[in-house]
C-alpha positions in Angstrom: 67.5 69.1 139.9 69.2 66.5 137.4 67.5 65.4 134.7 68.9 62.1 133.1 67.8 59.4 130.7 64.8 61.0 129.2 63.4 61.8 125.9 62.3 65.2 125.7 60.9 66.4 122.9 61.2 70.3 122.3 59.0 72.4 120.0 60.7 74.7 118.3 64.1 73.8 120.0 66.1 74.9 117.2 65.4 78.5 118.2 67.1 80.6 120.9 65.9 79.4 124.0 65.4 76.1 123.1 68.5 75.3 121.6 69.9 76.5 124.6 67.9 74.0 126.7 68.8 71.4 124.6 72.5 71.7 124.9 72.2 71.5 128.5 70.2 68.2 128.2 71.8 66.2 125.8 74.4 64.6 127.6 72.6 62.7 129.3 69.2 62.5 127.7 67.5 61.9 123.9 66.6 65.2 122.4 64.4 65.4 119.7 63.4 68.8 118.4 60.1 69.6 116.8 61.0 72.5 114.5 60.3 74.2 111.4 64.0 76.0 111.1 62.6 79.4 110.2 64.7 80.9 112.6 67.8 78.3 113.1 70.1 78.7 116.0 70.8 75.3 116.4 72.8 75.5 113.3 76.0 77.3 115.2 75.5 74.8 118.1 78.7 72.8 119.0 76.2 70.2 119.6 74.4 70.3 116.4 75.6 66.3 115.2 75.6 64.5 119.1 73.9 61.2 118.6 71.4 61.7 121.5 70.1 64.5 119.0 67.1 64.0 116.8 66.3 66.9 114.1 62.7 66.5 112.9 61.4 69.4 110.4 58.1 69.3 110.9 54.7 72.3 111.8 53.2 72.4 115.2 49.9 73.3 113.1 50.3 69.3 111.7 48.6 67.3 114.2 49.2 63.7 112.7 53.0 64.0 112.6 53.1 66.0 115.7 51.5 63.1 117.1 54.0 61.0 115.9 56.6 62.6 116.3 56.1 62.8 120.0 55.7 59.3 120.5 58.2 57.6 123.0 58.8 60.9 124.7 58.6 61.4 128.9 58.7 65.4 129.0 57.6 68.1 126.2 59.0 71.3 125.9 56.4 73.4 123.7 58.4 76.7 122.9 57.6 76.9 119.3 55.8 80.2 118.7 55.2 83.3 116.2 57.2 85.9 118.3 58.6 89.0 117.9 56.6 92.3 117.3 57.8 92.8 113.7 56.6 89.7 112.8 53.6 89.3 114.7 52.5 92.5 113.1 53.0 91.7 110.0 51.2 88.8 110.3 48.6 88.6 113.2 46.5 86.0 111.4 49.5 83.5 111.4 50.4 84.7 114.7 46.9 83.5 116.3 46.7 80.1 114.3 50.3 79.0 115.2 50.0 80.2 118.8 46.3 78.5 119.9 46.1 75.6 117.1 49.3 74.7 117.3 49.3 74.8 121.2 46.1 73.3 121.8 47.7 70.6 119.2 51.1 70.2 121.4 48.5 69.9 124.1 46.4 66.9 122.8 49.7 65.2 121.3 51.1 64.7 124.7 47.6 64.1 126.6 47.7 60.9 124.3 50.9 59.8 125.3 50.5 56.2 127.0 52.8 58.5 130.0 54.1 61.8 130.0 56.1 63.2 133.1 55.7 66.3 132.5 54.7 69.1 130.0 56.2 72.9 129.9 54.1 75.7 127.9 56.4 78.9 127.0 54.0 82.1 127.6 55.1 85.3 127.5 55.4 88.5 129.5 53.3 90.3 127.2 50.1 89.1 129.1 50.4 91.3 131.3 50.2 94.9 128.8 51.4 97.9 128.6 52.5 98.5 132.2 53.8 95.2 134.3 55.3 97.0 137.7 56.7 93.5 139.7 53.8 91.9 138.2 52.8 88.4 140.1 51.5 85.2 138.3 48.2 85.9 140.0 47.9 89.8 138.8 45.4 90.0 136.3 46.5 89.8 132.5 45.6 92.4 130.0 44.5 91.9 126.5 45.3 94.9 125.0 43.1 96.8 122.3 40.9 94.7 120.1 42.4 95.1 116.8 45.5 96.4 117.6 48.0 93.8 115.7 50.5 94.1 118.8 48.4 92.3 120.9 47.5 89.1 119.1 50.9 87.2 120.6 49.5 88.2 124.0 46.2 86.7 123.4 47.7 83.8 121.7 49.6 83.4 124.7 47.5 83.3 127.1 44.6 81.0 125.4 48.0 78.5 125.9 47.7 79.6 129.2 44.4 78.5 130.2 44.5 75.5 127.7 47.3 74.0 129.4 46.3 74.6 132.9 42.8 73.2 131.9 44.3 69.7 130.6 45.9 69.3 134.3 42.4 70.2 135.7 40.5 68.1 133.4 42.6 65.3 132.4 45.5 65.4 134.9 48.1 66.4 132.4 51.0 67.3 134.2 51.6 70.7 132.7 53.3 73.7 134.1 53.9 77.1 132.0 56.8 80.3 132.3 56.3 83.4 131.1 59.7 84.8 130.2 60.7 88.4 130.7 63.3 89.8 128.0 65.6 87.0 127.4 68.7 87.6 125.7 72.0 86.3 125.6 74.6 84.3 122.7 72.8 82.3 120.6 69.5 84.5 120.2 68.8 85.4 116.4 65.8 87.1 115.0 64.2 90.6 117.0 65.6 91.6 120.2 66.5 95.1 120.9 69.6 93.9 123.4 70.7 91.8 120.4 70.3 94.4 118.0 71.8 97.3 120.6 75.1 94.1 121.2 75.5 93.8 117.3 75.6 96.8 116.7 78.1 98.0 119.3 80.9 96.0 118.8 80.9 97.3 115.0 81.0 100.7 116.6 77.8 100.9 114.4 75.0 103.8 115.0 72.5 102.1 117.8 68.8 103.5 117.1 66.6 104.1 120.1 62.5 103.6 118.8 60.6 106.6 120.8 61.9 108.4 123.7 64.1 105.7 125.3 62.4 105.7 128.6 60.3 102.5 128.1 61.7 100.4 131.3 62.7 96.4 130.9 64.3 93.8 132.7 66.6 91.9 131.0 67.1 88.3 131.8 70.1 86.6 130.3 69.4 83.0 129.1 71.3 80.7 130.9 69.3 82.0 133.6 66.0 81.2 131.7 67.0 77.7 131.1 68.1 76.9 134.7 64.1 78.1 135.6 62.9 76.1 132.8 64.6 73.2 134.2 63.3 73.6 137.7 59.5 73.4 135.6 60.4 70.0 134.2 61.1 68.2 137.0 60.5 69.9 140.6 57.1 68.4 141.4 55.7 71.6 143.0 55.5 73.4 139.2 52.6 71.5 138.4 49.6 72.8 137.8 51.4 76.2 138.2 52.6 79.1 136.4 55.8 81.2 137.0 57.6 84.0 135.9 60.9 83.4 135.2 63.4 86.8 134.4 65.9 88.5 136.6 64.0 91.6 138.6 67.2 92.9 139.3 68.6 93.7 136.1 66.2 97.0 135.2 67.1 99.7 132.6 65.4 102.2 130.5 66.0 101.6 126.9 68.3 104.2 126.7 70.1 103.3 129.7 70.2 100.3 128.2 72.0 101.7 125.0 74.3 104.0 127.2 75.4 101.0 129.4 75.8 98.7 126.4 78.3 101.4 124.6 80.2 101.5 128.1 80.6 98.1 128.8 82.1 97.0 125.3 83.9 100.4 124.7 82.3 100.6 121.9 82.3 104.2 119.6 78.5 103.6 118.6 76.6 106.8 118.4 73.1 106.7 119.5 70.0 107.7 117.8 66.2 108.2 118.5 64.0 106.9 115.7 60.2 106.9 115.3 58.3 104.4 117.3 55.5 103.3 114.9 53.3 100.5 117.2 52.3 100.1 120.3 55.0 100.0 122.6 55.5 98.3 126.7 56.1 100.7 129.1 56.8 99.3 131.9 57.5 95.1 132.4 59.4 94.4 135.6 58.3 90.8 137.5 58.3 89.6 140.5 59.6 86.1 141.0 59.7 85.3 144.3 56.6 82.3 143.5 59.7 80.8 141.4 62.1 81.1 144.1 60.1 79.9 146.8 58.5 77.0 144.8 61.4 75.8 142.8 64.0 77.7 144.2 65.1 79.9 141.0 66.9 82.8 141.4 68.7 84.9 138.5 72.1 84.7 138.8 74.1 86.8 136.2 73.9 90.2 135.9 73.4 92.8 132.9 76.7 94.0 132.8 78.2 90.3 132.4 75.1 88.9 130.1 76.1 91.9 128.0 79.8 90.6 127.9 79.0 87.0 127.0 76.6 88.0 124.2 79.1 90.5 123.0 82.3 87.6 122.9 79.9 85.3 120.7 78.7 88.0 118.3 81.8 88.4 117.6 83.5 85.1 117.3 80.1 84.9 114.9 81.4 87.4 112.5 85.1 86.3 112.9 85.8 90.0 115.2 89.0 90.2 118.2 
């Protein structure tokens, strides 16, 4: 579905995914991203100085220039989050506050937009815990252990959740939400075992496993994720609706993962088991077929090539043949 002279306005866009959204938009849209830069992909983005581009610096946890920021705009994007479980470890308090407040404040921004076409809220795989066999949108989600620092982002998640789905309830907001499943692919900065495992590899540096290795994934490349999140902004059967968006195809154990990334790039990386130290996912395969029967999305590339893309930019990153 094309999407054409709009102004979409992306929270946190200057990070992986949304950077990567925006690229594909600004052609034949106005951008503007929402953005504190604390993790910058944007930056290394052929597109960085287009003049349908608008840069704003600015906190989702600011509600007055959030506000006003957003006026003018026909679909939000709300993909700025705390993510990553280093970081939301380290900081579970933050996590929580920029998560709900800053959601809730996304939320009530666009709610007092004079029109608003449509409004997509990133969740996150995580709601469904530890073990996520083909897990449906309507499978109950798991909180986790109260306490355990792990599961704040889930929690923070899926308050989002609710909050979004309640504003198109309550005060016909037209929202829709995704819940990624291991995104990956050129362009991604900050935590990411793929990344890290990619990185590594074409250094032929050691590649360290965190536990046992047999923790299963599936790994969605991003072009993949964007062509879901596009379906969410403008088919009108998304909202009012969540989906899982990810490529159920594409499973590996962690290990397997490693082994196949060293084989693919012919890399000489040895690898290594390391101590796990948190609370780990076992198990996080979904099922899509709500996405591909309500908007049609299907994953299209496979590991084995996402791997091969990532590993060509790392490398023209760091100047490598």
């Amino acid at each position: 579905m094309t999407i054409s002279n709009k102004t979409i306005f992306i929270t946190g866009g200057a990070g992986f995914i949304g950077s990567t959204l925006a690229g594909r938009l600004v052609e034949d849209n106005r951008i503007v991203i929402y953005d504190n830069l604390s993790r910058d992909s944007l930056k290394n983005k052929p597109f960085r100085d287009h003049p349908n581009l608008k840069v704003i610096n600015g906190d989702i946890l600011d509600f007055p220039t959030l506000r006003q920021a957003m006026e003018g705009s026909d679909i939000i994007v709300h993909c700025a989050a705390i993510a990553g479980v280093d970081t939301v470890i380290k900081s579970p308090v933050t996590t929580m506050r920029v998560n709900m407040l800053g959601s809730a404040n996304v939320l009530e921004a666009a709610a007092q937009l004079p029109r608003c076409d449509r409004v997509v809220c990133f969740s996150t795989s995580e709601v469904f815990g530890r073990q996520a066999f083909r897990s449906a949108e309507t499978d109950n989600t798991v909180m986790g252990e109260v306490g355990e620092a792990r599961w704040t982002y889930a929690v923070s998640k899926l308050a989002e959740e609710h909050l979004a789905i309640a504003y198109y309830h309550e005060q016909w907001l037209p929202t829709t939400v995704v819940r990624p499943f291991n995104v990956y692919g050129a362009g991604q900065i900050g935590e990411g075992a793929l990344r890290t495992f990619i990185q590594r590899a074409v250094r032929d540096e050691p590649i360290d496993i965190h536990g046992d290795g047999t923790q299963i994934r599936a790994w969605c490349y991003v072009d993949d994720m964007v062509d879901g999140v596009l379906l969410a902004m403008a088919h009108p059967k998304a909202i009012g609706e969540s989906f899982n968006i990810g490529n159920q195809k594409a499973v590996v154990t962690i290990y397997g993962l490693a082994n196949t990334v060293v084989r693919v790039l012919n890399s000489k990386s040895p690898i290594r088991f390391t101590r796990k130290d948190y609370v780990d996912v076992e198990l996080r395969i979904p099922m899509v077929k709500k996405a591909y029967e309500m908007l049609g999305f299907e994953a299209k590339i496979d590991l084995e090539e996402g791997i091969r893309r990532s590993a060509d930019y790392y490398r023209q990153q760091v100047g490598l043949p």
